[in-house]
MIFI-247358 format. One record per residue (C-alpha): z, y, x. Coordinates in Angstrom, 3 decimals. Each point is the difference from the previous one (the first is absolute). Last residue first. Layout:
BEGIN
<pt up="Z" north="Y" east="X"/>
...
END
This chain:
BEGIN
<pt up="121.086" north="-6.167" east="90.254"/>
<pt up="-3.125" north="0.740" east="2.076"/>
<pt up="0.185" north="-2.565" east="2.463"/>
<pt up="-3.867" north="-0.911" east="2.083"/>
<pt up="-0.202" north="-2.941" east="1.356"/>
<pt up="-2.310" north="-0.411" east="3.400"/>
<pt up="-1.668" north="-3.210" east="1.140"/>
<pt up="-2.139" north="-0.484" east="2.878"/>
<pt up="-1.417" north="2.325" east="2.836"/>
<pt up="-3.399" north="-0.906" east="-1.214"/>
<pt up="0.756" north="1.364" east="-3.397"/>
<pt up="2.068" north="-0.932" east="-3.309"/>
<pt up="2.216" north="2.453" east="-2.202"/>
<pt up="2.500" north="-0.565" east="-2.351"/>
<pt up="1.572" north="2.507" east="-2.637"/>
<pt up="2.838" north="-0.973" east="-1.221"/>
<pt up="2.143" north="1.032" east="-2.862"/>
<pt up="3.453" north="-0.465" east="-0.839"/>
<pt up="3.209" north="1.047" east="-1.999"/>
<pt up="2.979" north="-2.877" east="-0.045"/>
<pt up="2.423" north="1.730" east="-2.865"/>
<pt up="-2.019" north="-0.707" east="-3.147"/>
<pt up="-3.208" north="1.588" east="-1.196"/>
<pt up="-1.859" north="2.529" east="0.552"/>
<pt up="-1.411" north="0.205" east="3.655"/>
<pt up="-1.170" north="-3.255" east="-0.536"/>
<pt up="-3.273" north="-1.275" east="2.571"/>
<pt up="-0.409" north="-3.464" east="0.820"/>
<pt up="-0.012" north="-1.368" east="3.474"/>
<pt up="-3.274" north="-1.510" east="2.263"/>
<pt up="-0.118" north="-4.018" east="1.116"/>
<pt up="-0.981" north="-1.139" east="2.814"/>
<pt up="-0.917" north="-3.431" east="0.246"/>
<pt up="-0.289" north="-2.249" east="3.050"/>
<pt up="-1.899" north="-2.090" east="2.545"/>
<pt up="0.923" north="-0.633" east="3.487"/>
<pt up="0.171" north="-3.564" east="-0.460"/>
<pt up="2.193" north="-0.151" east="-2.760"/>
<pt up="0.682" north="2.385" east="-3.027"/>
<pt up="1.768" north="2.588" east="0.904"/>
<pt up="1.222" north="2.670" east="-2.114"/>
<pt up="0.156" north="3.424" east="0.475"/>
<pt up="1.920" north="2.424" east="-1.857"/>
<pt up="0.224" north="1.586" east="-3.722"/>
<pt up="1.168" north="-2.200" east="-2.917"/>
<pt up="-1.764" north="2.095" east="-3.149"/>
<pt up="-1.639" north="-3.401" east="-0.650"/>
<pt up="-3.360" north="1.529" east="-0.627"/>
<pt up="-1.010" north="1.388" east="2.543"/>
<pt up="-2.397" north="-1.765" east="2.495"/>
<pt up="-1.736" north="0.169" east="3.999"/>
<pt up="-0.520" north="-3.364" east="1.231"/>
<pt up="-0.729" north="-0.173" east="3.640"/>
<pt up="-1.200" north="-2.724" east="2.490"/>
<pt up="-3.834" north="-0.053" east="-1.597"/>
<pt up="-2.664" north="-2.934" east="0.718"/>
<pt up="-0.900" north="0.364" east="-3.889"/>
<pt up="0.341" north="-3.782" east="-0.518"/>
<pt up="3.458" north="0.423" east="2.531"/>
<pt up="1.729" north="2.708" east="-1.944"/>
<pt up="-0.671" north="-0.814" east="-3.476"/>
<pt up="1.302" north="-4.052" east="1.024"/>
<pt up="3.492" north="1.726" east="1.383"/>
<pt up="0.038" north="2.238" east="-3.172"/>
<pt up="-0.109" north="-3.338" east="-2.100"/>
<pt up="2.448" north="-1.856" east="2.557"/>
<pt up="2.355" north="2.949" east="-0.743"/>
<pt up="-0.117" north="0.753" east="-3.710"/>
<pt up="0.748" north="3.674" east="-0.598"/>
<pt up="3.637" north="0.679" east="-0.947"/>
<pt up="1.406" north="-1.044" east="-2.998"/>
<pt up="3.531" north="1.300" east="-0.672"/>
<pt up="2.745" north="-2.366" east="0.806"/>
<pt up="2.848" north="-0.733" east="-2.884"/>
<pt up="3.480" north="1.275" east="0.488"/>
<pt up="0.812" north="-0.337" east="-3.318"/>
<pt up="0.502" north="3.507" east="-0.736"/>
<pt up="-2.959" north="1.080" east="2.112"/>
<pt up="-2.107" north="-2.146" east="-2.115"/>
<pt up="1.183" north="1.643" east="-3.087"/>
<pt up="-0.813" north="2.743" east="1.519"/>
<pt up="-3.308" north="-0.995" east="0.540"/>
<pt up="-0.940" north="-1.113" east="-3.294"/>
<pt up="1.837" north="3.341" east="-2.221"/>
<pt up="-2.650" north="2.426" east="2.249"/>
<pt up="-2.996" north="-2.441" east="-1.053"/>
<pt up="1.010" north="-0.140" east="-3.589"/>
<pt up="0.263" north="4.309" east="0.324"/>
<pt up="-3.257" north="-0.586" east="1.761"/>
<pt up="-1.672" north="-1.427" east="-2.995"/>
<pt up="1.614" north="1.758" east="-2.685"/>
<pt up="-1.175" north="3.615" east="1.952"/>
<pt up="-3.264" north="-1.832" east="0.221"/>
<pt up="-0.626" north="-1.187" east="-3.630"/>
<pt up="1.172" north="4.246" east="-0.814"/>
<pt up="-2.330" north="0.647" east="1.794"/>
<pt up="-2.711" north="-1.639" east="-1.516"/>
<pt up="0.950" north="0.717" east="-3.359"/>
<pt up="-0.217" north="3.993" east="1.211"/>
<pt up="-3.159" north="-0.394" east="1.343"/>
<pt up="-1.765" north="-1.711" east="-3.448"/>
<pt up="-0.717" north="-3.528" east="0.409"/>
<pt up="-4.162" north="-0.626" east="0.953"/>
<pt up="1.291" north="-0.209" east="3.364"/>
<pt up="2.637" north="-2.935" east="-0.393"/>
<pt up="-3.150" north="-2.457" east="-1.456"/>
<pt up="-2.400" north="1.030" east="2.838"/>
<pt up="2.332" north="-1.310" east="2.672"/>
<pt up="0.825" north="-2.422" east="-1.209"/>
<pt up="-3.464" north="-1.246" east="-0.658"/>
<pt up="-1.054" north="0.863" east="3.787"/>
<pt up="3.026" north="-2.265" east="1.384"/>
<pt up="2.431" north="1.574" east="2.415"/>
<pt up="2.862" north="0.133" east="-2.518"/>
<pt up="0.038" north="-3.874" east="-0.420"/>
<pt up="0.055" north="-1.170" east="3.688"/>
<pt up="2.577" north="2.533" east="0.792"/>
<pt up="2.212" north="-1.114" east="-2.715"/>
<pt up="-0.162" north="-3.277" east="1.726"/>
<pt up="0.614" north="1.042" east="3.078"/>
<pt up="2.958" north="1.492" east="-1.488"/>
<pt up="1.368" north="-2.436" east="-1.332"/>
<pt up="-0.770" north="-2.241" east="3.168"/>
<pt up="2.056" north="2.258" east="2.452"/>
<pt up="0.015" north="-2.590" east="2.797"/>
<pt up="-3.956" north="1.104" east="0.617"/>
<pt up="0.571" north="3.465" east="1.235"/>
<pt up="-2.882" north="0.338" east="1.662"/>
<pt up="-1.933" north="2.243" east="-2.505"/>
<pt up="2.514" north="2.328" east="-0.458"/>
<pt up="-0.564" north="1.490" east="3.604"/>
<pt up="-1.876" north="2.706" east="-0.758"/>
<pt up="-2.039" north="-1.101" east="2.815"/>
<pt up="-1.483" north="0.689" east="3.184"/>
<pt up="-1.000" north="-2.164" east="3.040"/>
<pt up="-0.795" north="1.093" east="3.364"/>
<pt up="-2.494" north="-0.167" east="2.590"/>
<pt up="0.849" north="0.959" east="3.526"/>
<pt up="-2.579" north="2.006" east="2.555"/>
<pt up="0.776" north="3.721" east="-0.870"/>
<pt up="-0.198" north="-0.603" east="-3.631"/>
<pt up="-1.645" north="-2.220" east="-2.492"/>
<pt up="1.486" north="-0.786" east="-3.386"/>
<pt up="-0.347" north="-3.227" east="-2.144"/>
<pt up="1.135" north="0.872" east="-3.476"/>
<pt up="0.958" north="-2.097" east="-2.450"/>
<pt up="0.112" north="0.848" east="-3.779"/>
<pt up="-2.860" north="2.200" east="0.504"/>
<pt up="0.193" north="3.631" east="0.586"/>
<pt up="-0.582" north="2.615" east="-2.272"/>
<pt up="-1.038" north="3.630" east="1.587"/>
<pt up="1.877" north="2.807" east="-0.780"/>
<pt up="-0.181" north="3.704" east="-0.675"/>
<pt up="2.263" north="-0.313" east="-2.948"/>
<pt up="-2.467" north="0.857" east="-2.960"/>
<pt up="-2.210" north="-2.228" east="1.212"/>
<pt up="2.541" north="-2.521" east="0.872"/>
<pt up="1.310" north="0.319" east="-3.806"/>
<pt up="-3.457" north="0.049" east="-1.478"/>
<pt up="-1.342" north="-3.444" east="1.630"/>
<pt up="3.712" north="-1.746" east="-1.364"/>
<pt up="3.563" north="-0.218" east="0.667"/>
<pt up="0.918" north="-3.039" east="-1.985"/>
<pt up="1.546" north="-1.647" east="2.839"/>
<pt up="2.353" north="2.739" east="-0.379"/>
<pt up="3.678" north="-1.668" east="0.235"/>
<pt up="-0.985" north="-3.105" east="1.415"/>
<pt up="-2.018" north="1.711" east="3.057"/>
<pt up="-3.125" north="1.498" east="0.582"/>
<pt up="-1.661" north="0.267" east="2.825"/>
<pt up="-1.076" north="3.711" east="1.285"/>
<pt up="-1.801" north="1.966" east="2.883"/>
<pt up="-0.287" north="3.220" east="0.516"/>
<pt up="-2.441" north="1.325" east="2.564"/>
<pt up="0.996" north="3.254" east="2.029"/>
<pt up="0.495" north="3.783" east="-0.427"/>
<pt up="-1.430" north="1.077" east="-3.844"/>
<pt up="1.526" north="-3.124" east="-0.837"/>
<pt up="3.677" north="1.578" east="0.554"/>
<pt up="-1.444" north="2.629" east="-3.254"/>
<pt up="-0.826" north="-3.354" east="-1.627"/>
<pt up="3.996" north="-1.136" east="0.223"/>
<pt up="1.199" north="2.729" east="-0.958"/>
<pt up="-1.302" north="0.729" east="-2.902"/>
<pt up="-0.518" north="-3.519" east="-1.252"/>
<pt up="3.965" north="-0.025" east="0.410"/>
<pt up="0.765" north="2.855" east="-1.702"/>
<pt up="-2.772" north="-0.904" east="-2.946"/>
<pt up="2.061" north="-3.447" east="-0.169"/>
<pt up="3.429" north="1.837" east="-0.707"/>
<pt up="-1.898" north="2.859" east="-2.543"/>
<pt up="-1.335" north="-3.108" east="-1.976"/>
<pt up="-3.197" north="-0.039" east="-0.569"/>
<pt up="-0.805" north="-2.827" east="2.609"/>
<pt up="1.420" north="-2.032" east="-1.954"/>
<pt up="-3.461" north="-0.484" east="-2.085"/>
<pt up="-0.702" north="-2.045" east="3.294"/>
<pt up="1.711" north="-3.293" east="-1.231"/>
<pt up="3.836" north="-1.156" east="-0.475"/>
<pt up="1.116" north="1.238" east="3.577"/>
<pt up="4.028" north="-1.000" east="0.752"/>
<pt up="2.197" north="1.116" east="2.034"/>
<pt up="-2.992" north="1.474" east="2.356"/>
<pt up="-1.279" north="-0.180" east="3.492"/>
<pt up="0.840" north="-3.685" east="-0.251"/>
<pt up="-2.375" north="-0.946" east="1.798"/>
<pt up="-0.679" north="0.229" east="4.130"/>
<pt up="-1.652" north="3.618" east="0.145"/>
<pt up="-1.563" north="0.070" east="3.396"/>
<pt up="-0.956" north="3.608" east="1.342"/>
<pt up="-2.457" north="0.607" east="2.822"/>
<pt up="-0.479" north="2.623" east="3.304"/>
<pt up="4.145" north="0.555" east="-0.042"/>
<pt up="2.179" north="3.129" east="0.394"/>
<pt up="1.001" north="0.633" east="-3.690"/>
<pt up="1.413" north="3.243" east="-0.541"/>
<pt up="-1.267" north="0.617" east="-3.706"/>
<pt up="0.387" north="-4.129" east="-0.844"/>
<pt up="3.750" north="0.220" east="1.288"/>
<pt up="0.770" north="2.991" east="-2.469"/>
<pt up="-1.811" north="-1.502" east="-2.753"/>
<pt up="1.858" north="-3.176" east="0.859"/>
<pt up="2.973" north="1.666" east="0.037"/>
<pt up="0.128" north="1.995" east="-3.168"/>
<pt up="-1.356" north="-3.395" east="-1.943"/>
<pt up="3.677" north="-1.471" east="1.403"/>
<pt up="2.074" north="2.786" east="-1.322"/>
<pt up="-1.695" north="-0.093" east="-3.517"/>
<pt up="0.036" north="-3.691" east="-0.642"/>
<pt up="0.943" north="0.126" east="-3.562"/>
<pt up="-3.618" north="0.320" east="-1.322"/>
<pt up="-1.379" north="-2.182" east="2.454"/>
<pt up="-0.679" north="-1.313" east="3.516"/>
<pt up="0.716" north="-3.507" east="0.910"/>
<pt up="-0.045" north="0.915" east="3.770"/>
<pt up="-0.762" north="-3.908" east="0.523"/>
<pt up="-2.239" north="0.454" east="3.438"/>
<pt up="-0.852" north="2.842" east="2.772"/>
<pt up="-2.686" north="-0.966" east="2.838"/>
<pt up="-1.015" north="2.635" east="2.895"/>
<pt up="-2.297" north="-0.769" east="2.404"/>
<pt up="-0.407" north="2.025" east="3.578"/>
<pt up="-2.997" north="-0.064" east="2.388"/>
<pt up="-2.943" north="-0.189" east="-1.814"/>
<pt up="-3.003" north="0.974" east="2.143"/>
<pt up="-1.115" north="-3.497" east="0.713"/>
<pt up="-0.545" north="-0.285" east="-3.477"/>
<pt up="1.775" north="-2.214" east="-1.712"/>
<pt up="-1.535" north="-3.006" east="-1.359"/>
<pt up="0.789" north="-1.033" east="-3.444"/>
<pt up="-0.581" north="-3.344" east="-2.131"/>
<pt up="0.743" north="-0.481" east="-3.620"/>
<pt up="-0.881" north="2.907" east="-1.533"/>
<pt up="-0.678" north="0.079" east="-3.728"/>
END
């Protein structure tokens, strides 16, 4: 996997999309990113995690919602580099799946190179120490023997496990709303300490579907990319944000 990049002095424009949590029932917001991927003005393409709902192993990509978004998305690598990390919903996204996709896996943590700054770039999940469940779910589902046990269930089993799991995950953080509760956000010192060992100033996540910049001290800071949901609920949005010498550009396609 990739862990360091250096752009090419070329590159001029960067374009990084996060938490689209495509699926079946996601038809507006798969229309758009096919539609954004076909126009795309940009020499690479980061994909931050969470591309899908929820990815229970490369067998998925059978189904007519992930052959839509292989299609697209390797016809857009016929045009620049694609680059992707995985997130919590498709950290399961395998060798087969970026083949298929046009992408190359990233790392965890990326350290990128560009115009004279080095950056940081995440998922974001990571970081969020103060959410210790989950962290500790994490921990669990990223180990090889999992892993291998929830592959050899049938497809269907397995997504059913994940519709189950995110309807839990759904039922969490509304609860949390209700009581007013905070939702973990990445943890600050840790970023902080990312930042300085890799001699960056940015940190570039998804993740905590919170879009904006956040400082951090000392000219450091995190910026953090939106989710995609064209589908769902009253609040549409999708973002497409792009990074070049000029600075920072975002992108609205709700």
């Amino acid at each position: 996997m990739i862990r360091h990049l250096q752009a090419p002095p070329a590159w001029r424009r960067l374009a990084f999309v996060s938490d689209l949590h495509l699926g079946p029932d996601t038809p507006r917001t798969l229309a758009t990113f096919e539609a954004l991927l076909g126009r795309l003005q940009a020499d690479a393409l980061f994909v931050l995690g969470d591309l899908f709902e929820a990815w229970v192993g490369d067998d998925a990509l059978d189904l007519p919602y992930a052959q839509r978004v292989a299609q697209a998305l390797s016809s857009s690598a016929q045009h620049r580099p694609q680059y992707f990390i995985a997130g919590n919903r498709d950290f399961l996204a395998g060798e087969a799946f970026a083949q298929a996709c046009g992408l190359q896996r990233v790392d965890e943590l990326l350290t990128l190179d560009a115009w004279g700054e080095r950056y940081l770039v995440a998922h974001g999940d990571a970081q969020c120490l103060d959410d210790t469940a989950y962290q500790a779910f994490r921990t669990q589902v990223r180990q090889a023997a999992w892993q291998q046990a929830f592959a050899q269930r049938p497809l269907e089993e397995r997504l059913a496990q994940a519709a189950q799991m995110r309807d839990a995950s759904r039922a969490s953080q509304a609860q949390q709303a209700q009581q007013g509760l905070p939702f973990a956000d990445p943890d600050a010192a840790h970023c902080r300490g990312l930042l300085l060992t890799a001699g960056a100033r940015l940190f570039i996540h998804g993740h905590t579907h919170r879009p904006g910049c956040f400082s951090l001290g000392d000219g450091l800071a995190r910026l953090v990319l939106s989710d995609w949901d064209l589908d769902h609920g009253n609040a549409p949005r999708a973002e497409c944000l792009y990074l070049g010498p000029e600075g920072i550009q975002r992108e609205a396609l709700a």
